[in-house]
C-alpha positions as CSV (number, residue, x, y, z in Angstrom):
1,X,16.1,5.4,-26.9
2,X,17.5,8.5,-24.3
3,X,14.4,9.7,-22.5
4,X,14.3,13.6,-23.1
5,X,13.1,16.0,-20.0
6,X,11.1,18.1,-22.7
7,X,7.4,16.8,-23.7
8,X,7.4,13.3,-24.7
9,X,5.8,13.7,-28.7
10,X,2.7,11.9,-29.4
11,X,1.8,8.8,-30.2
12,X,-0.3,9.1,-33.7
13,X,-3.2,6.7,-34.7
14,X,-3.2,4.3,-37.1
15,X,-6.9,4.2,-38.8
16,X,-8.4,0.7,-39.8
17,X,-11.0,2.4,-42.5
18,X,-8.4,1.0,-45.1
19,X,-7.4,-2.8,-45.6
20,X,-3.7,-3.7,-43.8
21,X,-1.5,-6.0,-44.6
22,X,-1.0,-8.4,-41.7
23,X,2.8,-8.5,-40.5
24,X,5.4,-11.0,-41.7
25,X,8.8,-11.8,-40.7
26,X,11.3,-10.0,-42.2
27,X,14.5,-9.8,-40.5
28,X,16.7,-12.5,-41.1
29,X,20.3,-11.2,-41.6
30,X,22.4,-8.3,-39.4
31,X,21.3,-5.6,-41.9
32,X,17.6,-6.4,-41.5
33,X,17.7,-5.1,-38.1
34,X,19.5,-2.1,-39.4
35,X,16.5,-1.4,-42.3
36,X,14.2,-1.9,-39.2
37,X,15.4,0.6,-36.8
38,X,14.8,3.1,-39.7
39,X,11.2,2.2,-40.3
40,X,8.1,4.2,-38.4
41,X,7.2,0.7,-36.8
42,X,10.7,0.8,-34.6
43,X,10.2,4.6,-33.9
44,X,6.7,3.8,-32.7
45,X,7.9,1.2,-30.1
46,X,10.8,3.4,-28.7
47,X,8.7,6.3,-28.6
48,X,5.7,4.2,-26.6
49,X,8.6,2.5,-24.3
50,X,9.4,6.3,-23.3
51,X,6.0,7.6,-22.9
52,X,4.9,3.8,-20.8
53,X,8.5,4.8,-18.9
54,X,7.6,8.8,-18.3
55,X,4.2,7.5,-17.4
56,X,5.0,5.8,-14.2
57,X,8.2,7.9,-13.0
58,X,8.2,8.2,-8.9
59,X,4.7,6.3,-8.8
60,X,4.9,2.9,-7.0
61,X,2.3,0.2,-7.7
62,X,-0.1,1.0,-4.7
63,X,-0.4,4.6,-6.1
64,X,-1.2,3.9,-9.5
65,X,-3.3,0.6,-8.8
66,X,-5.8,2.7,-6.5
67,X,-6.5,4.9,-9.7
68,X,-9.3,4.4,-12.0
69,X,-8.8,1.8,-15.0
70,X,-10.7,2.2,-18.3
71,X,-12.8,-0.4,-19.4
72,X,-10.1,-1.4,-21.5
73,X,-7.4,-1.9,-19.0
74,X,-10.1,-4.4,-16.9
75,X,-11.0,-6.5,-20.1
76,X,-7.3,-7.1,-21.1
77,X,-6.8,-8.0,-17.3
78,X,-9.8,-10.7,-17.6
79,X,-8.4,-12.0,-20.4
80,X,-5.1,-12.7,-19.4
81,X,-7.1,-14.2,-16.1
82,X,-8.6,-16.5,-18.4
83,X,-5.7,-18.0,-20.0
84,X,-3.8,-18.1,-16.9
85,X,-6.6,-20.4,-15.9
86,X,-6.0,-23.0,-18.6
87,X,-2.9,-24.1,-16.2
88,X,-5.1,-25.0,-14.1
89,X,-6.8,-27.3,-16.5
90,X,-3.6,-28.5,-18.7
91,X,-1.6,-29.6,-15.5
92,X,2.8,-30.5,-16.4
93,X,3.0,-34.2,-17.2
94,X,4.8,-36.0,-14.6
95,X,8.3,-36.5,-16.0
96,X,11.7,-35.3,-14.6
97,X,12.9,-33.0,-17.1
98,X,14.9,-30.0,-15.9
99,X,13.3,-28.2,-18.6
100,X,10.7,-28.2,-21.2
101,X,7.4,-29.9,-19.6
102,X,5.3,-31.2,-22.9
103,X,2.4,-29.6,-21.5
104,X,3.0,-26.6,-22.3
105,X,2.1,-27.2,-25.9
106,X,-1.0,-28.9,-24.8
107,X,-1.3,-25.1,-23.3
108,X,0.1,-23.6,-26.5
109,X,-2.4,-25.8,-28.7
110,X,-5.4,-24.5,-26.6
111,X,-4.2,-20.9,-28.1
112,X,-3.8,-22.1,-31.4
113,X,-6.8,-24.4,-32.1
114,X,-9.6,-23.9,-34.0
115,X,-12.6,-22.1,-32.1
116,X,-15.7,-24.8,-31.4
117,X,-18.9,-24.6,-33.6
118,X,-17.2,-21.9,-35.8
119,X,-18.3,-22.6,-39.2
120,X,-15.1,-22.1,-40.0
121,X,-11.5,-22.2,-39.5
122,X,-10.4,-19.3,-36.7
123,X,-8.0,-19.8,-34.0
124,X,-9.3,-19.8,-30.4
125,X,-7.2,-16.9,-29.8
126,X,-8.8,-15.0,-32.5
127,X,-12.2,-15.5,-31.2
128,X,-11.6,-14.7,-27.6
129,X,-10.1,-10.9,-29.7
130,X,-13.3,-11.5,-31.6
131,X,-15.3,-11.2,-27.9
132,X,-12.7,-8.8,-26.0
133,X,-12.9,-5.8,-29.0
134,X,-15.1,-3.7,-30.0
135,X,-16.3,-4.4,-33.4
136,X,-14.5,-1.1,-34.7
137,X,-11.3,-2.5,-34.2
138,X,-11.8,-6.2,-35.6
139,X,-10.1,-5.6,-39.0
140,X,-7.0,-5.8,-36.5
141,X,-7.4,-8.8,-35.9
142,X,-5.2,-10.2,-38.1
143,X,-2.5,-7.6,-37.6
144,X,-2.3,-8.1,-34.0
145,X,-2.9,-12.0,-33.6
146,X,0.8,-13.0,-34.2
147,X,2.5,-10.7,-31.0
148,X,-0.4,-12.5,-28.9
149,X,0.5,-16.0,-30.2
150,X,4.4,-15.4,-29.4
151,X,3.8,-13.8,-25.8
152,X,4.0,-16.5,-23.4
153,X,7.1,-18.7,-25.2
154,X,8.1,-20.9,-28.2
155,X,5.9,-23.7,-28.1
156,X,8.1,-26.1,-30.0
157,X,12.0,-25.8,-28.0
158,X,9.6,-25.0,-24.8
159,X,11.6,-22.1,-23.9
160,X,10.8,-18.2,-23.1
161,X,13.0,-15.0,-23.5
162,X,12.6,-11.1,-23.9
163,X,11.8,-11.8,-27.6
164,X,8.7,-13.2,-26.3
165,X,8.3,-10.1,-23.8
166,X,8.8,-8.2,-26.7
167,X,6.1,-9.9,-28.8
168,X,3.4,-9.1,-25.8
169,X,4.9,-5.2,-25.8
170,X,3.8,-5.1,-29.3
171,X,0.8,-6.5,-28.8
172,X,-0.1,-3.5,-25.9
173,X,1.4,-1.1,-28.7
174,X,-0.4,-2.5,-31.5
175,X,-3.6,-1.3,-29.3
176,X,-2.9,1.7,-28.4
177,X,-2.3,2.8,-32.1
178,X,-5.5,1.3,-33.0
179,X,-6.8,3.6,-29.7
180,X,-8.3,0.7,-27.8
181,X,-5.8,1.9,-25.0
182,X,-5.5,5.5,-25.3
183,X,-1.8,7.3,-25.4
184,X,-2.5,9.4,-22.1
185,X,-0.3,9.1,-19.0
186,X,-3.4,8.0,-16.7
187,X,-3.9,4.9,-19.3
188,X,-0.1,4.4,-20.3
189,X,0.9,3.5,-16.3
190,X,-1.8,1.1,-16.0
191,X,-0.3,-0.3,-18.9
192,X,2.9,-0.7,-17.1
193,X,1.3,-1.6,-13.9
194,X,-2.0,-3.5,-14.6
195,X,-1.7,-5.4,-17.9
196,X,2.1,-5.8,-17.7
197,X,2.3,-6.5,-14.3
198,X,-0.7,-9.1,-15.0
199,X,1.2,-10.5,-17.9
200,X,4.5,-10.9,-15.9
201,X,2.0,-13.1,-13.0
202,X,0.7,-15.4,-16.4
203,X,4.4,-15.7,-17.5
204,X,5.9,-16.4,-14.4
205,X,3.4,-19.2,-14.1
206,X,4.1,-20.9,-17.2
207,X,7.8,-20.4,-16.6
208,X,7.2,-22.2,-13.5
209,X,4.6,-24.9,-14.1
210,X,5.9,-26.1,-17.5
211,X,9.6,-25.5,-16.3
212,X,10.6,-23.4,-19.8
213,X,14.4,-23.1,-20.6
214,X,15.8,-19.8,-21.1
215,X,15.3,-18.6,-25.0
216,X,19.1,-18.3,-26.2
217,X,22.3,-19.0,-24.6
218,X,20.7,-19.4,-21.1
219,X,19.4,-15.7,-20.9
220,X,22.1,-14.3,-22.1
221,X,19.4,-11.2,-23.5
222,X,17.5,-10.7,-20.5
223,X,18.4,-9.2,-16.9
224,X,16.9,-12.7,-15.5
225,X,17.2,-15.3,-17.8
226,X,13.6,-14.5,-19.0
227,X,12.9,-10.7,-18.7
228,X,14.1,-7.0,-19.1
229,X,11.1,-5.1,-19.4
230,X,10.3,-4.9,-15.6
231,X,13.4,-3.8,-14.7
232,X,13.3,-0.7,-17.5
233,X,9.9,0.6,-16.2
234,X,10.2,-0.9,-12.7
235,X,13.5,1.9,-12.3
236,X,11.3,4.9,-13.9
237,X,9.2,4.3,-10.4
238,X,11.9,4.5,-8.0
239,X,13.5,7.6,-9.8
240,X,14.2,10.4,-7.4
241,X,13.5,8.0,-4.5
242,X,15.8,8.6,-1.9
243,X,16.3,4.5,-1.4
244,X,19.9,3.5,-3.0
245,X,20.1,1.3,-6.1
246,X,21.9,-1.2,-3.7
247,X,18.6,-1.6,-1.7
248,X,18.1,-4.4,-3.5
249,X,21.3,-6.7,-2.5
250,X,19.1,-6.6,1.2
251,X,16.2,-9.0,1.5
252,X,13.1,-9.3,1.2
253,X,12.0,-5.8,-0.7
254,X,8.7,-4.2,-0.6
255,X,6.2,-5.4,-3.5
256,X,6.2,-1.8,-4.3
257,X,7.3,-1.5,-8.1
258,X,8.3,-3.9,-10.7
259,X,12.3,-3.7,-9.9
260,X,11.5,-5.1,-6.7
261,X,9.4,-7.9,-7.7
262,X,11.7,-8.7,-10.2
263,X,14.6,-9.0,-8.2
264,X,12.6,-10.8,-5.4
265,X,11.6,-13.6,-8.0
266,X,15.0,-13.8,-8.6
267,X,16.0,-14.5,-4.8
268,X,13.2,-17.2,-4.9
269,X,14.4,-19.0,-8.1
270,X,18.3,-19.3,-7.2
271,X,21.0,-20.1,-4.8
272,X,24.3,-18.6,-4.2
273,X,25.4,-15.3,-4.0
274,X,23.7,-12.4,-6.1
275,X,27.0,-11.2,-7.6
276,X,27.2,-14.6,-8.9
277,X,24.1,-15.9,-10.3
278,X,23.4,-12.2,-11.9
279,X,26.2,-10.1,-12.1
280,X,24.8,-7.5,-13.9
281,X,22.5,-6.6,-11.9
282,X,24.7,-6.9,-9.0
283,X,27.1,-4.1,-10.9
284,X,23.6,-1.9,-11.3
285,X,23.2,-2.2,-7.5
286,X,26.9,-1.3,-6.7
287,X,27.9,0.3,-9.3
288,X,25.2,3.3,-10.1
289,X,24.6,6.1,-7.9
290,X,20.9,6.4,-7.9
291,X,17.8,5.5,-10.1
292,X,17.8,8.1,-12.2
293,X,20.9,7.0,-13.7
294,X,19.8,3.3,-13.4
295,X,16.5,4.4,-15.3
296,X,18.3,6.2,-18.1
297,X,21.1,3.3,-18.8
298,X,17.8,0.8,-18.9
299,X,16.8,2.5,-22.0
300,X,19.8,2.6,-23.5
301,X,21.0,-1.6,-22.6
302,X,17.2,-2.2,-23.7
303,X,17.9,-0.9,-27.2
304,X,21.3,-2.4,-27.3
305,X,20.6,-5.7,-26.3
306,X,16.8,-6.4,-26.9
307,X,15.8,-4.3,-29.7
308,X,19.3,-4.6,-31.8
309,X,19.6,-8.2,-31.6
310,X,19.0,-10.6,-34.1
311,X,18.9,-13.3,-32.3
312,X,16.2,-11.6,-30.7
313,X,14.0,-10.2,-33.2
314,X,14.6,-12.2,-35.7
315,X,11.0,-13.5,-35.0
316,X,8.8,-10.8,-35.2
317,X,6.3,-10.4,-37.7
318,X,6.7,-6.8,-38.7
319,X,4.7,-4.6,-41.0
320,X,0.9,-4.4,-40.8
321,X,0.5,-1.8,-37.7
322,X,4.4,-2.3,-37.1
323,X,4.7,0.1,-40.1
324,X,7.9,-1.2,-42.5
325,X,8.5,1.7,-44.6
């Protein structure tokens, strides 16, 4: 996924005048993931990771958040507002597990449930699509559903990991070929900095409230424990920035790209020294000479270790907008 200095190609559009077959899963062995990253689906999301990461190069989040946001943007924002919200109302039963609160599938089942005084079965999560989109794009309903549903963690082992990150990336990307976001660089870092940066607040939250476990051997596949994502786009924004990588071993960091919040949730989650608890990113801070480099091995771990793991995608529903050809 190497970021080239030349124009970033084009994302294309995916029309909806013709029926689609929602996604299913379809990688279960090692060579599955090999027959994926040859389909138009996996190109798709490489080539959207690159533009979102082009998009927000040497821009901190105060620069880009005092820019205009489409309509689009601002509804996706509410929405994730909303279900944020439900926290609030589904509060983490008062046992002393050290993870896995029960309530979050209260939370999960609140997503999942059948919408009241339909005259028919739909999923709650359907209908609030049903009320976000504009009626043009609700024959993707059904294509995009499933990312949303595994966004915010596995509702049964009560855990979250960058598979689920993944899940909510697809969701953005499934939108944006659709055109409900549009593929320009003035929309694509609002995606990084509004809606993902929103999302990160809603999944933080749950992480916190309802106590989720690591997806996997204890993080093992994200920077964090739960994320990579931030980091990858976080780094386009300090590129050519003449503060070192290492900036970050010295607390407390500005709140002025997603690195640093990243990192700074980190300080407030765990004890001990940094070269400890999170080695690699200790070896980023120590080890690389400045954030263009940083930025450029991002894309390349993210690939590696996100995108070409089983364990990891093994999950996805894929097809349907996710093109499996």
């Amino acid at each position: 996924m190497a970021q080239q200095t030349a124009q970033i190609p084009e994302l294309h559009e995916i029309s909806l005048s013709r029926p689609i077959q929602p996604p299913t899963k379809r990688i279960q062995v090692d060579r599955d993931v090999d027959a994926w990253k040859k389909t138009t689906g996996y190109k798709d999301y490489c080539l959207w990771v690159v533009r979102l990461n082009a998009s927000v190069v040497g821009l901190d989040i105060p620069t880009i958040a005092a820019t205009e946001k489409s309509e689009a943007v601002l509804k996706i924002v509410q929405f994730l507002d909303e279900l944020k919200g439900w926290v609030d109302e589904i509060p983490p039963y008062g046992d002393r597990q050290r993870f896995g609160n029960l309530a979050f599938r209260d939370w999960g089942k609140r997503l999942q449930q059948a919408s009241h005084g339909s005259s028919f079965r739909i999923l709650r999560a359907s209908q609030m699509l049903h009320d976000l989109l504009p009626q043009k794009f609700h024959p993707a309903i059904p294509l995009i559903l499933p990312y949303l549903l595994a966004s915010f963690g596995d509702f049964t082992r009560l855990d979250y990991g960058s598979g689920h990150e993944l899940s909510f990336a697809l969701f953005m990307l499934a939108l944006s070929l659709i055109r409900f976001f549009e593929p320009v660089p003035e929309e694509e870092r609002h995606l990084v900095v509004t809606v993902f940066g929103k999302y990160l607040e809603v999944a933080w939250h749950l992480q916190d409230v309802y106590k989720l476990e690591p997806a996997g051997s204890h993080g093992v596949w994200g920077l964090d424990d739960y994320h990579f994502l931030g980091f990858l786009w976080g780094s386009a924004q300090l590129r050519g920035s003449d503060v070192s990588p290492s900036s970050v071993l010295k607390p407390p960091l500005p709140p002025t790209n997603l690195y640093n919040l990243q990192v700074t949730r980190i300080y407030q989650l765990k004890i001990g020294p940094f070269f400890e608890h999170s080695a690699q990113l200790h070896a980023i801070a120590t080890g690389v000479p400045n954030w263009d480099k940083v930025n450029s091995g991002m894309l390349k771990m993210y690939e590696a270790e996100v995108l070409n793991k089983r364990v990891v995608v093994q999950h996805l529903p894929l097809g349907g907008l996710l093109v499996w050809d």
